[in-house]
ROFITOR-304167 format. One record per atom (N, C-alpha, C): chain; residue in three letters; x, y, z; atom name. Coordinates in steps of 0.1 Angstrom, whole numbers. Example, Ala and Ser with C-alpha at 12.3 -4.5 7.8 and 13.67 -1.06 7.14 Angstrom:
2
 c   r     u     v     w  a
 A Ala   132   -57    78  N
 A Ala   123   -45    78 CA
 A Ala   132   -33    78  C
 A Ser   128   -22    71  N
 A Ser   137   -11    71 CA
 A Ser   129     0    79  C
//
This chain:
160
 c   r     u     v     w  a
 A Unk   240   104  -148  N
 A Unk   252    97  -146 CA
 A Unk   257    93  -160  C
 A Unk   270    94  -164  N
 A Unk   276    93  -176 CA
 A Unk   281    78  -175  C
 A Unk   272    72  -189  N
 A Unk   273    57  -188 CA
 A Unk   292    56  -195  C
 A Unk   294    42  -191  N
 A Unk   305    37  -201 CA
 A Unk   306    45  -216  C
 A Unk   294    42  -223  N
 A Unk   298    46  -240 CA
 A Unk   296    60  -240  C
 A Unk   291    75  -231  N
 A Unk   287    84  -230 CA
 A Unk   305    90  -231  C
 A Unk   313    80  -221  N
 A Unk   326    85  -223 CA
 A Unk   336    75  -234  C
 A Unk   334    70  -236  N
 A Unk   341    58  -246 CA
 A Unk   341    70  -260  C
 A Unk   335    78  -262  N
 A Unk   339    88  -277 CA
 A Unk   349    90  -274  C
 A Unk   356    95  -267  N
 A Unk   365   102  -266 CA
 A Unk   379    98  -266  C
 A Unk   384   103  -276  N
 A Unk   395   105  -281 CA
 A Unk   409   104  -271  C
 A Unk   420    99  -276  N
 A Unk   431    98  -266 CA
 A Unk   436   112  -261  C
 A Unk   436   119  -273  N
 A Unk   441   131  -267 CA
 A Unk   431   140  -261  C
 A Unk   415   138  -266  N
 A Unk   403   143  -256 CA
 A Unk   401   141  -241  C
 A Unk   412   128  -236  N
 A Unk   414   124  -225 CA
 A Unk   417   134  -215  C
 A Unk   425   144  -222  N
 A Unk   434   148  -210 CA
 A Unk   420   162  -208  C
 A Unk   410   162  -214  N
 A Unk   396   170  -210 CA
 A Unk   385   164  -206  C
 A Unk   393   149  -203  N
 A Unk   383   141  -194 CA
 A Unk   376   146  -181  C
 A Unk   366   147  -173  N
 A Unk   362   140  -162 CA
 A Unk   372   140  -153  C
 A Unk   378   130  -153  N
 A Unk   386   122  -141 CA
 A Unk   400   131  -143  C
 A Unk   403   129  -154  N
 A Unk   416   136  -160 CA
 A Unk   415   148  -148  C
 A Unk   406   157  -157  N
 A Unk   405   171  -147 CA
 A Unk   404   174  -135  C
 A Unk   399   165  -129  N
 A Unk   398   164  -113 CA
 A Unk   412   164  -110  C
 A Unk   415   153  -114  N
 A Unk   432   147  -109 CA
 A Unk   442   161  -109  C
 A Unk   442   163  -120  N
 A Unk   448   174  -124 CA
 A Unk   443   187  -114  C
 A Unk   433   191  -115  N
 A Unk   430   204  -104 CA
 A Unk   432   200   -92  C
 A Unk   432   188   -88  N
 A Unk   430   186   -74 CA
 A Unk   449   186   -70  C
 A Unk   454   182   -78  N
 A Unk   471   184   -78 CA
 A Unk   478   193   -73  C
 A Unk   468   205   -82  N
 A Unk   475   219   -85 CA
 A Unk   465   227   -66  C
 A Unk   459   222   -67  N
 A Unk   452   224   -53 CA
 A Unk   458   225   -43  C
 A Unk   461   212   -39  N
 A Unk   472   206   -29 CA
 A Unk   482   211   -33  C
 A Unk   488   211   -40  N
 A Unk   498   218   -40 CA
 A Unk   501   238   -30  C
 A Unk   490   238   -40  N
 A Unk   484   256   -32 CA
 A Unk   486   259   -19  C
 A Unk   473   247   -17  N
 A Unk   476   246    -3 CA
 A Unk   485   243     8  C
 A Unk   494   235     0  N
 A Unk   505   234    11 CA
 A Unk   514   244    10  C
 A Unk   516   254    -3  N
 A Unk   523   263    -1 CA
 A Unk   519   274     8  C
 A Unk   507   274    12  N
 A Unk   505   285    13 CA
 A Unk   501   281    35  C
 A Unk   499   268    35  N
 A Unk   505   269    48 CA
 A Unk   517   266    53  C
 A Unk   526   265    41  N
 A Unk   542   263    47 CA
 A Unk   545   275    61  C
 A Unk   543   284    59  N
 A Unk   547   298    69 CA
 A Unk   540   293    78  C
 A Unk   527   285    81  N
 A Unk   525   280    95 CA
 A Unk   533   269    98  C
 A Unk   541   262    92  N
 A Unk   547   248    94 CA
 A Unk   537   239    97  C
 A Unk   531   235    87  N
 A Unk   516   230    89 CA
 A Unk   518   221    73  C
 A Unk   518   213    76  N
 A Unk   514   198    60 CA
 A Unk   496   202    57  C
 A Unk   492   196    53  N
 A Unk   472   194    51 CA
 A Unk   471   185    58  C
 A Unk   476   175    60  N
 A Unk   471   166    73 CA
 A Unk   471   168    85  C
 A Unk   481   178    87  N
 A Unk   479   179   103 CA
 A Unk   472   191   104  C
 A Unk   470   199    91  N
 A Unk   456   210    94 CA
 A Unk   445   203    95  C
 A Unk   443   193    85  N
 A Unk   433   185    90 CA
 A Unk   427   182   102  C
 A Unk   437   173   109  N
 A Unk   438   171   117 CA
 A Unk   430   181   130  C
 A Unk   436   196   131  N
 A Unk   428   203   137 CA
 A Unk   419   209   135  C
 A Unk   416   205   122  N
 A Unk   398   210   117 CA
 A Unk   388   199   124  C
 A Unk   391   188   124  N
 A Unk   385   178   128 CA
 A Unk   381   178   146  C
 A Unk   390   183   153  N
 A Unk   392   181   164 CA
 A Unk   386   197   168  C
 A Unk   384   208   163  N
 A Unk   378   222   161 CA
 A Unk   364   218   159  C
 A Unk   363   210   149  N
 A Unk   347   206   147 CA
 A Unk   341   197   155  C
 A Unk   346   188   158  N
 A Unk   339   173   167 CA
 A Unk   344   176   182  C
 A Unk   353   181   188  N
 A Unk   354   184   199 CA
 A Unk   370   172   199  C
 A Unk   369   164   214  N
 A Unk   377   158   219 CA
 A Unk   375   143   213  C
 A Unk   381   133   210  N
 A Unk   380   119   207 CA
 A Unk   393   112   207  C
 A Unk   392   101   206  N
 A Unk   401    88   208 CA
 A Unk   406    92   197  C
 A Unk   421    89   200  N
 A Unk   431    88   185 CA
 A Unk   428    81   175  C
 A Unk   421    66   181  N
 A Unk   415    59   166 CA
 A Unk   407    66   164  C
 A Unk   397    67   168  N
 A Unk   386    77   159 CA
 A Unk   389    87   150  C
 A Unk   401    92   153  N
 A Unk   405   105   149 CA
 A Unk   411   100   135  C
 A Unk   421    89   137  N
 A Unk   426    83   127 CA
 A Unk   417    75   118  C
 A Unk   411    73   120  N
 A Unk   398    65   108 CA
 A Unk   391    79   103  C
 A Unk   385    90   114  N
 A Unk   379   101   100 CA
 A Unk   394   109    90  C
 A Unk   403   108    97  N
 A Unk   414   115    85 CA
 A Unk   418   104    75  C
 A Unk   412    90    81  N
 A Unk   418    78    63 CA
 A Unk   432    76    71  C
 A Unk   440    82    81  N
 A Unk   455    81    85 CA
 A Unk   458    70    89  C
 A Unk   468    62    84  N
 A Unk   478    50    92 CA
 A Unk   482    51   110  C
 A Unk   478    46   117  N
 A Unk   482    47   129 CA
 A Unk   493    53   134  C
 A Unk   510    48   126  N
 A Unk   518    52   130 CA
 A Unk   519    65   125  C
 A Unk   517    67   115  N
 A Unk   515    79   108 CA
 A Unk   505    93   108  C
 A Unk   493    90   117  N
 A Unk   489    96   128 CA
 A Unk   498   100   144  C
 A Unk   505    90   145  N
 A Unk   511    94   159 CA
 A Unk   520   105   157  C
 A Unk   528   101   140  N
 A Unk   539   113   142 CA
 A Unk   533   126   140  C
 A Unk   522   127   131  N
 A Unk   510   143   134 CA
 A Unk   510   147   146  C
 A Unk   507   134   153  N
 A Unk   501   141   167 CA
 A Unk   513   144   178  C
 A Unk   523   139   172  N
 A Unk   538   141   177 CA
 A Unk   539   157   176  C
 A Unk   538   164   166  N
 A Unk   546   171   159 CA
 A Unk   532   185   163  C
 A Unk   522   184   161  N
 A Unk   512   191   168 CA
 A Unk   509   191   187  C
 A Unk   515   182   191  N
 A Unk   518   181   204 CA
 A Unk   530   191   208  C
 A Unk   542   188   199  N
 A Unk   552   194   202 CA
 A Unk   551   211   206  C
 A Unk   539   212   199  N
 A Unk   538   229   192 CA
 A Unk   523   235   199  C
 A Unk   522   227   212  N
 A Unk   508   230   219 CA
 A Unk   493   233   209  C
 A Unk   497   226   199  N
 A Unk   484   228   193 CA
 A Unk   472   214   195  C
 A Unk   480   206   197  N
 A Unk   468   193   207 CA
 A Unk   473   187   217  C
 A Unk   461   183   227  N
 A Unk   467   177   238 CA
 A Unk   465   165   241  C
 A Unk   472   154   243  N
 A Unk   465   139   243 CA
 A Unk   468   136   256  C
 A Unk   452   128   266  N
 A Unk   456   125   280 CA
 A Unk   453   107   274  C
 A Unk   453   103   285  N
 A Unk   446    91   289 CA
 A Unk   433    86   289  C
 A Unk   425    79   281  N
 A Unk   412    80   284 CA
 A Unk   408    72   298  C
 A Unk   400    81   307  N
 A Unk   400    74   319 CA
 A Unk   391    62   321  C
 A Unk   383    63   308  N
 A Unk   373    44   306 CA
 A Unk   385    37   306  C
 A Unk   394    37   296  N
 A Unk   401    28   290 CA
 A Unk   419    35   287  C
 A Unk   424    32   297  N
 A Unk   440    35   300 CA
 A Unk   451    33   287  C
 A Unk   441    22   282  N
 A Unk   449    16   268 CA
 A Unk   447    30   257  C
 A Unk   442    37   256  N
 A Unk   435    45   243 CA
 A Unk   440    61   254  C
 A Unk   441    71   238  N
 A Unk   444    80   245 CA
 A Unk   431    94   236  C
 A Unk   433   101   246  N
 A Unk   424   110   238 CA
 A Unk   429   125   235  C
 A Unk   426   129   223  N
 A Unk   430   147   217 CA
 A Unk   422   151   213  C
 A Unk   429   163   220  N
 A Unk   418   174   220 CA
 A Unk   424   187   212  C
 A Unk   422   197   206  N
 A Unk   432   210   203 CA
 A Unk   431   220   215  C
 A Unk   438   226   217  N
 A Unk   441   234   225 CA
 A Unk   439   248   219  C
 A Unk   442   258   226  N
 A Unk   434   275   225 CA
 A Unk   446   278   214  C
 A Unk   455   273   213  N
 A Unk   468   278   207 CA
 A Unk   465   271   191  C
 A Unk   461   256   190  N
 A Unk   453   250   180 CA
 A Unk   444   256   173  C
 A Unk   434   258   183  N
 A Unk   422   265   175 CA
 A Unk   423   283   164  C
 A Unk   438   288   174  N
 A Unk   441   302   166 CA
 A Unk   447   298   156  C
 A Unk   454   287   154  N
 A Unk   464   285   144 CA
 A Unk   454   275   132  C
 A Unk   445   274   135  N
 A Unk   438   262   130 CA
 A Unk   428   278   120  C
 A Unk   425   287   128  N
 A Unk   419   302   120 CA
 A Unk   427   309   110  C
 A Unk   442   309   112  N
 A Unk   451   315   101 CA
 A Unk   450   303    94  C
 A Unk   453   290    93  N
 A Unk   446   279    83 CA
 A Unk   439   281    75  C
 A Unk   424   284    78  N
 A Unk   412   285    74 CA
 A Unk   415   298    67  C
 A Unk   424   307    69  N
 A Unk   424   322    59 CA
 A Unk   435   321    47  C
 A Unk   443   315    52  N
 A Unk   454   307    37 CA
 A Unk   443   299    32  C
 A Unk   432   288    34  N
 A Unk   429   280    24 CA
 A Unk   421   289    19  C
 A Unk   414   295    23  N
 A Unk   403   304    16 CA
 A Unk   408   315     4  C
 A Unk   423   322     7  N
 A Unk   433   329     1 CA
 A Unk   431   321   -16  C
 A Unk   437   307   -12  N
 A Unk   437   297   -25 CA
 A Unk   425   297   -28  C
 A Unk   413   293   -24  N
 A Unk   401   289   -29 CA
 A Unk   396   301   -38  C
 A Unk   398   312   -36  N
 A Unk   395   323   -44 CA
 A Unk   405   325   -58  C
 A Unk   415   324   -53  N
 A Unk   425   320   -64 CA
 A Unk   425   311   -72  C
 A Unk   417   301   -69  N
 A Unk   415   286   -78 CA
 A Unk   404   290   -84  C
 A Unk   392   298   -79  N
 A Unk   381   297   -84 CA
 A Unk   377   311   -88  C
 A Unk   385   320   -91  N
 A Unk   386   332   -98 CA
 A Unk   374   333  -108  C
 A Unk   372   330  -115  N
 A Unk   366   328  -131 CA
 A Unk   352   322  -122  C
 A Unk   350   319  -113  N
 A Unk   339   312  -114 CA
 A Unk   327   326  -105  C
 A Unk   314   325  -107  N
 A Unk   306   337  -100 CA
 A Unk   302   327   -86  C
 A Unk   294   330   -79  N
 A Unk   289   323   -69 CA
 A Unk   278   314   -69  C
 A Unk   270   317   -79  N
 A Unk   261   303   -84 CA
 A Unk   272   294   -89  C
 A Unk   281   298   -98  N
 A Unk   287   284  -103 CA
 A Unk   295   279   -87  C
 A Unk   302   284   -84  N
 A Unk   310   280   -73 CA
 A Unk   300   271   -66  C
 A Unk   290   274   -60  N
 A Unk   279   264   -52 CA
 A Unk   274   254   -63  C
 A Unk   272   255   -75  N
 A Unk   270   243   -83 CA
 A Unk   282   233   -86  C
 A Unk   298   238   -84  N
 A Unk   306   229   -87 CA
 A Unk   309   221   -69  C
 A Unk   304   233   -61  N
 A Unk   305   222   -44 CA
 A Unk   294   214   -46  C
 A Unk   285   212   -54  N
 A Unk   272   203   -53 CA
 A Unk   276   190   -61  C
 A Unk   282   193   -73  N
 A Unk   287   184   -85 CA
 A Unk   298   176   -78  C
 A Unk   310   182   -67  N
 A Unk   317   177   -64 CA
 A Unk   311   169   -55  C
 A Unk   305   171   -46  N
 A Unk   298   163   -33 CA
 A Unk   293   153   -41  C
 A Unk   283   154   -51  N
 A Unk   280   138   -57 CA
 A Unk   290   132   -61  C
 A Unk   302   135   -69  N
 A Unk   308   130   -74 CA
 A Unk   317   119   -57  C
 A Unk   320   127   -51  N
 A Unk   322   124   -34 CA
 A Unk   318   114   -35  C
 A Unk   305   112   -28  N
 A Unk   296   107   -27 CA
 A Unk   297    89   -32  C
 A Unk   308    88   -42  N
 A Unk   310    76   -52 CA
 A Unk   321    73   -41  C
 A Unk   330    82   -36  N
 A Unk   339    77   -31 CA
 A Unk   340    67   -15  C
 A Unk   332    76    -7  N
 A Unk   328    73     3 CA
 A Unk   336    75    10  C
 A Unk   347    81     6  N
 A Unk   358    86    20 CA
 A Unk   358    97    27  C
 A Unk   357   110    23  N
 A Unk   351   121    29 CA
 A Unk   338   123    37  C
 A Unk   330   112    33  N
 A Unk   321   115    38 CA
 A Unk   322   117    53  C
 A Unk   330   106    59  N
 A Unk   331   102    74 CA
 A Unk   336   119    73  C
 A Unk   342   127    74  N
 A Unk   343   136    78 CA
 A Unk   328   146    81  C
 A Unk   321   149    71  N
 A Unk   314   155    71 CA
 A Unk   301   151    80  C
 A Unk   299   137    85  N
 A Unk   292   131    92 CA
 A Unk   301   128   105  C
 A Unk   312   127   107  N
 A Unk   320   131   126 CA
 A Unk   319   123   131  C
 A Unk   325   116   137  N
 A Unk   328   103   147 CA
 A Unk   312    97   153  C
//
C-alpha cells in the first residue's frame, strides 16, 4: 500500500499520472463508452445495471434492489418506470408485505440485458486493447483491491 510520502514526491504536473488521477480519468472515458454504445438499446448504465442484478440474483424487493445499485428511491422508481414500460421488469406486490413491491426481469429483460453484455464487452476490448490477458486479470485483481477501499461495489458482487 502506497503510504502518504510514497505519493507526496510528486510533482503538480506529475499529478495528472497520479493513481487516483488516472482512474478518474479512465473511468470517465469508460462510462462514457459505455453509454454510447448502449444508446441504440435506449438503455442509461443504471438501468442496465439494474437488469444485471435482477439476471444474477433472481427476483427481490425494490429496496433491496435499490441499496445494491447505491440508487435514490425515487430515482430507482423512474428506472423501474421506464424498464417496466418496455417489458423488460415486472413488479408485483409482495404477498408477505402489500406495502413493498417486488422485480423481477422478464424473458424480454434477460435478451436485452445479453445485447448489453456484447456492447460492454465490444468497449472492454477497445479500452483494454494494449493490454495481453495476464495483464488484463492483474489490472481486475489491482482494481478489486483498490474496490475493496471503497466498499460500494462490493454489495453487488456479494447479492442481497
Amino acid at each position: 500500500m502506497p503510504s502518504t510520502s510514497a505519493l507526496s514526491h510528486l510533482t503538480a504536473q506529475s499529478r495528472f499520472t497520479s493513481p487516483g488521477f488516472l482512474l478518474a480519468s479512465v473511468g470517465k472515458v469508460a462510462e462514457a463508452w459505455i453509454t454510447e454504445a448502449m444508446a441504440p438499446l435506449d438503455l442509461l448504465p443504471r438501468e442496465a445495471a439494474a437488469l444485471l442484478v435482477l439476471r444474477t440474483y433472481g427476483a427481490m424487493t425494490q429496496q433491496q434492489l435499490g441499496e445494491l445499485l447505491d440508487l435514490d428511491a425515487n430515482y430507482l422508481v423512474m428506472v423501474l418506470k421506464k424498464l417496466e414500460s418496455r417489458d423488460l421488469v415486472a413488479r408485483t406486490r409482495d404477498p408477505r408485505d402489500r406495502r413493498r413491491h417486488v422485480v423481477e426481469i422478464t424473458a424480454t429483460g434477460s435478451a436485452v440485458r445479453d445485447q448489453v453484455d456484447t456492447a460492454v464487452e465490444q468497449v472492454e476490448i477497445r479500452l483494454l486493447r494494449r493490454l495481453d490477458e495476464d495483464e488484463v486479470d492483474t489490472l481486475r485483481s489491482l482494481l478489486f483491491l483498490v474496490d475493496d477501499v471503497t466498499g460500494r461495489k462490493r454489495r453487488l458482487a456479494e447479492g442481497p
